[in-house]
N, C-alpha and C positions, 0 to 999 in steps of 0.2 A: 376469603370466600368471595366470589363475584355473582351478581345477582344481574340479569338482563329483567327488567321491566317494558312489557311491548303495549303501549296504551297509545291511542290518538288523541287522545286528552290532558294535558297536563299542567299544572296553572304556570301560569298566569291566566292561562285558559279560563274564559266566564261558562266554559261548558258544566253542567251539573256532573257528568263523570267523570273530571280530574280530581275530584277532592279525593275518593279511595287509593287512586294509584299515589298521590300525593301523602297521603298517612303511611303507608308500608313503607315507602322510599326515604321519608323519617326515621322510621323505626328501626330499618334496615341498616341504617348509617349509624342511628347510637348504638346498635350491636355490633358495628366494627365491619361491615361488611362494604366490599367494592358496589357499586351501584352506578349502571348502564341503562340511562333510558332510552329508548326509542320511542319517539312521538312527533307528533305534527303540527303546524302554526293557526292549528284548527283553534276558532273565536277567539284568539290572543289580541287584547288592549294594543293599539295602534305606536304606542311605545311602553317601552319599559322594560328591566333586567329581567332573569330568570327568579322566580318566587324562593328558590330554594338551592342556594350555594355551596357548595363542602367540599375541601380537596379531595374525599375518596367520590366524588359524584360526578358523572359527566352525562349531558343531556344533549342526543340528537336531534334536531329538530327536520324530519325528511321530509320537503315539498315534494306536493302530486298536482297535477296540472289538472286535474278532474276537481280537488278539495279546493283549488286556487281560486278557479273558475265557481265556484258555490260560496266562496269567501267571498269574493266582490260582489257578487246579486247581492250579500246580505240588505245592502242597503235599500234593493228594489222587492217589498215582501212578496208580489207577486209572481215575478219573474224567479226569484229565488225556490219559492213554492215549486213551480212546475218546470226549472230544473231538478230540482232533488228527486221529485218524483220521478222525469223521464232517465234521470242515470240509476234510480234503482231499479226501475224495471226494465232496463237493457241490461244492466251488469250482474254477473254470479259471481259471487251473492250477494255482494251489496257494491254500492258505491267506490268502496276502499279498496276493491281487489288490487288496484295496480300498488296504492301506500304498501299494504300490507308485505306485496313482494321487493320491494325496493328496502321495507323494512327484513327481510329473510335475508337481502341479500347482504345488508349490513351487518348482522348476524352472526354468517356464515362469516365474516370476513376481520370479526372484530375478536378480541382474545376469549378464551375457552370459557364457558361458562360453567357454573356449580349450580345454581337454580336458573330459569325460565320463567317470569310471571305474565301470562298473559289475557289481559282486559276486554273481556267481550260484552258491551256490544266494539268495534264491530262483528260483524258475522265474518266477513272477509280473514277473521284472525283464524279461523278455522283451517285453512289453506295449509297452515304450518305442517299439519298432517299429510299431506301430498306432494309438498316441494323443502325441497333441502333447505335448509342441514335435516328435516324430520322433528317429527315428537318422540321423545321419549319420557322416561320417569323423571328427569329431573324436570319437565315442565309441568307447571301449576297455570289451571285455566281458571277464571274467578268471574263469575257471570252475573254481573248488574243486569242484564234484561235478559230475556228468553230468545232462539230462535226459531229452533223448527215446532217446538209445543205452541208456538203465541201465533205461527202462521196455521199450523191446524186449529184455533181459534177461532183467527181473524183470515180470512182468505184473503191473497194479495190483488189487489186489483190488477197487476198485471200479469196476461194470459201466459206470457213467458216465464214469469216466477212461478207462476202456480205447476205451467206444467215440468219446472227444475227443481218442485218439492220433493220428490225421492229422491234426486239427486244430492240434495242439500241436506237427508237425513243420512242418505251412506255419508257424506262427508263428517258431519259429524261424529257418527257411531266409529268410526273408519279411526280420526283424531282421536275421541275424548279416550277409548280404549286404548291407545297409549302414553297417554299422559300417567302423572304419577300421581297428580291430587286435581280434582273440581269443584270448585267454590262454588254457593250460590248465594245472596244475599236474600233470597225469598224462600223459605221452605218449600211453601208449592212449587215452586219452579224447580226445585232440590226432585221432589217425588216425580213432576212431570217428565225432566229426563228418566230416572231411573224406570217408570212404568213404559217408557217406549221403548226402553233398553238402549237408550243414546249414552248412557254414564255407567259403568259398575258400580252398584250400590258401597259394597265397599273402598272406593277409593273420590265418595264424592261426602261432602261436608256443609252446612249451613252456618253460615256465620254471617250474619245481618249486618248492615251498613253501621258504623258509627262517628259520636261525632268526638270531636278534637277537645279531649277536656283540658289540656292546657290554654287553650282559648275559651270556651265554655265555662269550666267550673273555675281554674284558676288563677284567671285576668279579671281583675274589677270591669264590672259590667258599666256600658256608656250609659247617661241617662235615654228612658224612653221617649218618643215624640209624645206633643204634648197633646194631639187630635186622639180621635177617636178613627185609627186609620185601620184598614183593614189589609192586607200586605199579600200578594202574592209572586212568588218567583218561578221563573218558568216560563213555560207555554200551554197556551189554550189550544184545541183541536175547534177547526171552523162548529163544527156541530156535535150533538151528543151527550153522553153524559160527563165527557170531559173537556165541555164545552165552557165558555161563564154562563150562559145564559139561564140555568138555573139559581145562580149565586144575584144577577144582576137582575132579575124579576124578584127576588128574595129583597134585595136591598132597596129596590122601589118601592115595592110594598112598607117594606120597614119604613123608609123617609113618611110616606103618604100619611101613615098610624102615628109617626112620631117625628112633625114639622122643624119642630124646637132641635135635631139634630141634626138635620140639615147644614147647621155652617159651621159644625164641628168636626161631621163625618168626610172621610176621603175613602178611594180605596185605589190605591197603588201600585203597578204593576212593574215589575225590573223581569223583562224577557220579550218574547216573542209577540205583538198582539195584531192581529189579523184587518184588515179594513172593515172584514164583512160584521168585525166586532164594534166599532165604530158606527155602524147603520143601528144595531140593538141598543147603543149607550142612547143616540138621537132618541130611537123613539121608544126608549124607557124615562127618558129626560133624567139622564146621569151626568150628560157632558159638564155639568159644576163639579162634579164631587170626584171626577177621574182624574188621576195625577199619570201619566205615565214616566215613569224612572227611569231614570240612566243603566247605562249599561255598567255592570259591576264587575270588577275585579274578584279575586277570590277573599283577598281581606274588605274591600268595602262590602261584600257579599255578607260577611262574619257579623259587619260591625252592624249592616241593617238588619241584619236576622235577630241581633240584640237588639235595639232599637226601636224595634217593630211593637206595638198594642197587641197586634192583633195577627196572627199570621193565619193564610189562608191554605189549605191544601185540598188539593181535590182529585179523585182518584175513581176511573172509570171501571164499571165490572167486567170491561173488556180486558183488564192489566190486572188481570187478580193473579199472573205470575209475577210482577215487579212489587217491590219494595222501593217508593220514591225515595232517592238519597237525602231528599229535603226534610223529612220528617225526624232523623235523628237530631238533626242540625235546631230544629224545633223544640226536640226534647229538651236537646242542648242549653238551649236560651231561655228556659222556663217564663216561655210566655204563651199565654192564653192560646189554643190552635180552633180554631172555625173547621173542622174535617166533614168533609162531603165525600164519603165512604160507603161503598155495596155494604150495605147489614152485613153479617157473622162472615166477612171475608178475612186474609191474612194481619190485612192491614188494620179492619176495625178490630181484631181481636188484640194486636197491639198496642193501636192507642188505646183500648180501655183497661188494656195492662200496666201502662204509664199512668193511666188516673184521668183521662179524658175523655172518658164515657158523657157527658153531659152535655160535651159541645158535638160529637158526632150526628151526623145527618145522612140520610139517602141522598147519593148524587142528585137526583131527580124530582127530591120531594121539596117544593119552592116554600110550601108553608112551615114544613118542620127548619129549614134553615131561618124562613123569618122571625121564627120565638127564640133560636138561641142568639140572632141579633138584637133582638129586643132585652135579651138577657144579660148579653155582656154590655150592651149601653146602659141599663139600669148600673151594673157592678161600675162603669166608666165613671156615670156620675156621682155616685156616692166613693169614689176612690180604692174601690176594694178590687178593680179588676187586676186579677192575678193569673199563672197558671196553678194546678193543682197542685197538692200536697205531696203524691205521690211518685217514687222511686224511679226516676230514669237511669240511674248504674249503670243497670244493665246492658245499654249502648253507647255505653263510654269507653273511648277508646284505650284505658288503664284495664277494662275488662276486658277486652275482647282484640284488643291487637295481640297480646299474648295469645293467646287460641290459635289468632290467625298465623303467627308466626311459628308457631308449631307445625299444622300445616302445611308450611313451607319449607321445614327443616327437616321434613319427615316424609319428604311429596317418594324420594324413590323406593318404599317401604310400604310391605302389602298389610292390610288392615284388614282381618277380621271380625273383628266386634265391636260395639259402642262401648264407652264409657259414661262418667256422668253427667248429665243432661243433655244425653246423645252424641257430643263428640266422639268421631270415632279414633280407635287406640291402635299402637303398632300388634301386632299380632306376635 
């Protein structure tokens, strides 16, 4: 059986979306299966092999001269910035459209395929549905982010995407209708297709992000740093509630209350971090306590997510259709999480499913995050900072890669009804 996987992401990749396509491509392989990626040199470490070898595995890597050209700004964040902006808002639909066709055409050209897995975000993968070979049931679409429910949202700032929004839902409806399975890692974003009628309720499936318990549960864990460091991976949005600057008003206030932790406390950033963040660290007087990190691989990414005190997540009520891939990875490491989370959204409803209800805050509320800083510094000094007691399993990949492989074996087969705890079953 041959498996094409179509993702722009894939590690070595420091991107947060190569780790999912990077688990099935695993899994795929110790069930005996041929496995064909298609992917791109998108934020791959400046040297190094392929993250993941195997004589049934062969991995494309197809340059776009559009993604090439937004690889080299990386280094200029401002120039880089308003590149990606001016190609999203000229190109439909997104940035990728040219990758994605150069990816079709490899495709079309490479041996027959038995499944199709294909990785959205980008939106540009959508395409597959209007240019040859086509979608049919053997391809499975698996949606880490939202796109036409998160732009009726969020309106795009550019007057061209906005006015190619119905455009961009027929494409959608046009594709997902003939695919043979639709993945979502967000339930809500699972309901938000099926109530626009972008997905057939029957052939779409929720199956939440997980993390790698061969690395997680059963590698002896590194020791932790020995500060009181606060850890986040990612990127901040210049302003808002998925901004720092309610985490970074929070932690001044905290130092100000509690002087004596001052030359213990750090807080650590491995991703994207903005200038105009650097003007707020000055005049909150943070510039001691900011460390910014290196840029990580997908294993040094593992090893500090272990490693970390204190990991930070924060999650704006404008993305209450994503499920950050970082927070299984958190579960993962059973270490303390600091969540900056919209009250009764997806995501706080899960972490206080995991057992960290205690440290959850309102993105916005600066005081409620300075008492659970004050809380976990009390637990720091006396030794007992830990994460909770309670059951992560359930987004461990021995739970739910099976599910998701199911899914995949079953993608050209019409599904009438749910099963148990909603997966739905062949009919």
């Amino acid at each position: 059986m041959r498996l094409y996987v179509l993702t722009h992401t894939f590690p070595p990749s420091t991107h947060a979306n190569a780790k999912r396509p990077f688990y099935v491509v695993q899994h795929a392989l110790a069930r005996g299966w041929e496995v064909e990626v298609l992917t791109s040199p998108l934020a791959l470490p400046r040297q190094g092999e392929e993250t993941l070898q195997h004589p049934r595995l062969r991995i494309h890597r197809l340059d776009d001269p559009i993604l090439r050209l937004q690889q080299r700004a990386r280094s200029h964040p401002t120039l880089f910035c308003w590149l990606v902006l001016g190609c999203s808002a000229v190109m439909f639909p997104d940035a990728c459209a040219w990758w994605v066709r150069r990816v079709l055409r490899q495709l079309r050209q490479g041996p027959p395929a038995d499944r199709i897995l294909a990785m959205v975000l980008p939106a540009s993968m959508l395409l597959a549905g209007r240019l040859t070979p086509g979608v049919d049931r053997r391809w499975v679409f698996d949606f880490q982010e939202p796109v036409s429910p998160q732009q009726v949202r969020v309106r795009r700032r550019s007057p061209l995407q906005r006015a190619w929004r119905g455009r961009l839902e027929a494409l959608e409806r046009h594709t997902l209708h003939r695919a043979g399975r639709i993945l979502f890692t967000a339930r809500s974003n699972q309901e938000a297709y099926v109530r626009m009628g972008l997905a057939p309720w029957a052939r779409t499936a929720h199956v939440p992000y997980f993390y790698d318990a061969a690395l997680f549960e059963h590698a002896s864990a590194p020791p932790v740093h020995p500060d009181f460091e606060l850890v986040y991976f990612g990127t901040f949005d210049w302003r808002g509630a998925r901004s720092p600057e309610t985490f970074l008003r929070a932690l001044a206030g905290f130092l100000q209350r509690h002087p004596e932790a001052r030359p213990r406390t750090r807080f650590r950033i491995h991703g994207q971090w903005l200038p105009q963040h650097d003007r707020l660290l000055g005049a909150l007087g943070l510039g001691d306590v900011f460390v910014r990190g290196r840029l990580l691989d997908y294993a040094g990414y593992v090893e500090e997510v272990r490693r970390s005190p204190v990991l930070l997540l924060v999650v704006s009520p404008a993305h209450d259709l994503y499920m950050p891939s970082k927070i299984v990875d958190y579960f993962g490491a059973r270490r303390p999480i600091l969540a900056l989370v919209p009250p009764r959204s997806e995501m706080d409803q899960i972490l206080r499913q995991a057992g960290f209800a205690e440290t959850c805050c309102d993105p916005l509320d600066v005081d409620g995050v300075q008492r659970v800083l004050e809380r976990l510094w009390q637990q720091f000094r006396s030794g007992t900072l830990s994460a909770p007691t309670g059951s992560c399993r359930p987004w461990s990949s021995e739970t739910l890669l099976p599910i998701y492989w199911e899914h995949v074996e079953m993608a050209p087969e019409e599904v009438t009804n749910s099963g148990p705890n909603g997966w739905p079953t062949p009919g």
